[in-house]
Every structure is written in C-alpha cells, then in structure tokens.
N, C-alpha and C positions, 0 to 999 in steps of 0.2 A: 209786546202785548198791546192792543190796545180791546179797549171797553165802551160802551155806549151805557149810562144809566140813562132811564127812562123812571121818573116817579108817576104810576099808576091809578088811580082810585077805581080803578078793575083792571085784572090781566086774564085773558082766558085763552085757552090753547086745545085744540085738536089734533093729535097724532095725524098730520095727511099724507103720507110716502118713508116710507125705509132707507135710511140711505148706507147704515152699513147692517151688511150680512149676520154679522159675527152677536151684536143686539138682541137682546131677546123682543119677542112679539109685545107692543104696543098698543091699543086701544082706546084705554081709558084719558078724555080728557081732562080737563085741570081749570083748579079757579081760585082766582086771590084779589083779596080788596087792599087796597092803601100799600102798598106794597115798590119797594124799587127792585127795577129790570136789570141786569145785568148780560146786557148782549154782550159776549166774550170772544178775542178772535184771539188764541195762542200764537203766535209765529214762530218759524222754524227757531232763531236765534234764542228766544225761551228758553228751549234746552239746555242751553251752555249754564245756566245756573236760576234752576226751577225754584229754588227756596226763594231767590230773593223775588223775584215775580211774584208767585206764590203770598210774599209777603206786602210786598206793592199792591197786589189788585184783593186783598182781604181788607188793607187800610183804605184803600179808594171806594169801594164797599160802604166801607161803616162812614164814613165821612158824608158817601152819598145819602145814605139814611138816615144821619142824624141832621143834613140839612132839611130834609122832606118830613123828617117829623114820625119815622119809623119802626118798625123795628123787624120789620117782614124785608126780606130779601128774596127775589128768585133766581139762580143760576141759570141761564139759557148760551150754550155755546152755537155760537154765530161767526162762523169763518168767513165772513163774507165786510172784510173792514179794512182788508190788505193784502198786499201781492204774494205775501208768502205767507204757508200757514204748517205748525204743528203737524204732527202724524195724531192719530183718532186716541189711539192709545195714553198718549201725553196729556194732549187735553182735557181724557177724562178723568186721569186721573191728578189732575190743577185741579177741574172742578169738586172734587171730591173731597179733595184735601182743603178747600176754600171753604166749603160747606161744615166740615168738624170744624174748624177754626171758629166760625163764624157762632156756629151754634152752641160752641163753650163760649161765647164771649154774649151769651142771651141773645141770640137773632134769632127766629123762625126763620128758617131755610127752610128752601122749595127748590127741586132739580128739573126741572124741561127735560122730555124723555130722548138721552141722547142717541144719535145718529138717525133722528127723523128729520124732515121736514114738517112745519106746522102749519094747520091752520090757527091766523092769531089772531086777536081781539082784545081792541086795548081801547083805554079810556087814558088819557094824559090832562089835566091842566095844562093852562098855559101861561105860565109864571118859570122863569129863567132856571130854578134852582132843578125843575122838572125834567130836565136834558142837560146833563152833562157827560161831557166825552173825555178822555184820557188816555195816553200814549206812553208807555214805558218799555 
C-alpha cells in the first residue's frame, strides 16, 4: 500500500475519462473545503491480507487528519505510486470498507468517482504536516 495525504483548504474534481467499463456513467463533479486527500495506490501483495491494510491505511488516515486539524477525509484511488497494483475490484472495495470505518469513527467521507480519471483542483498550504506519504 502506499498513500499520499495531501491536507487541502479546497479539493475539487471533474469526472474527465472513464477508465473502467464496468462503472456506472459519471458526470457530476465534486467539492470540499479543509479536508485531507487520500491518494491510494493498492498493490498486488494487499491481497495476501486486506484486513490488515485495511487496518493500516484507516489509522494512517485519522492520524493524517487529526494532524491537519480535521475531520473531512476524501478517498481518491490513485494507482499511479508503484510498480505493481491491485485488480479494480480489490481496490474498490479497500476503499469502501475504509470509508464505513472511517465514518463510524465520526469522519465525513467523500469517495472520488472510481475508475475515472480527473480533472483536479486543489489548494494545499505549505506547512510540512500538509504532505505526508506512507508505505505499508
């Protein structure tokens, strides 16, 4: 697994290309203030035991947001952070399962519409705690 947080004070996003078939039709785009990013990249190895990940990247999460001062989270699966990655299927449902979790433990969750590519728009500070990355 690894994760990119990005802490926000706006994230906005544009559905701009389809990339799996299987998706349903996408359009509407999306918008959140004060909020941490959660660029997600599954890898294949994941697999072998998805709770404990699962459990890794919902702590790395709340940790990210309670340093930034939070409580808005948005999931965004981002395969593009390593040489191997997940099947579509897996991923989506990490993020899915990241999101209940998240959201009994009081976060606003927000989900990026999976299997597109975006157009994104983002506002970051630039203060250290704003970018953090993680590898498990």
């Amino acid at each position: 697994m690894k994760l990119l947080m990005i802490y926000t004070t706006r994230f906005a996003y544009h559905p701009a290309h389809k990339t799996l078939a299987e998706e349903p039709e996408c359009t509407q785009p999306g918008e959140v203030h004060d909020a941490l990013i959660g660029l997600i990249h599954a890898e294949a190895q994941d697999t072998a035991d998805a709770a404990k990940v699962e459990k890794k990247l919902v702590k790395n999460l709340k940790w990210g947001a309670r340093k930034n001062d939070t409580t808005t989270i948005v999931l965004h699966s981002f395969s593009h952070l390593a040489e191997t990655k997940a099947d579509a299927a897996f991923t989506k449902e990490l993020l899915n399962q990241a999101a209940t979790r998240l959201k009994s433990a009081d976060y606003q969750v927000q989900q990026t519409p999976f299997g597109y590519f975006l157009d994104l728009d983002l506002q970051a500070p630039g203060v250290s705690a704003a970018r953090i990355f993680a590898s498990f």
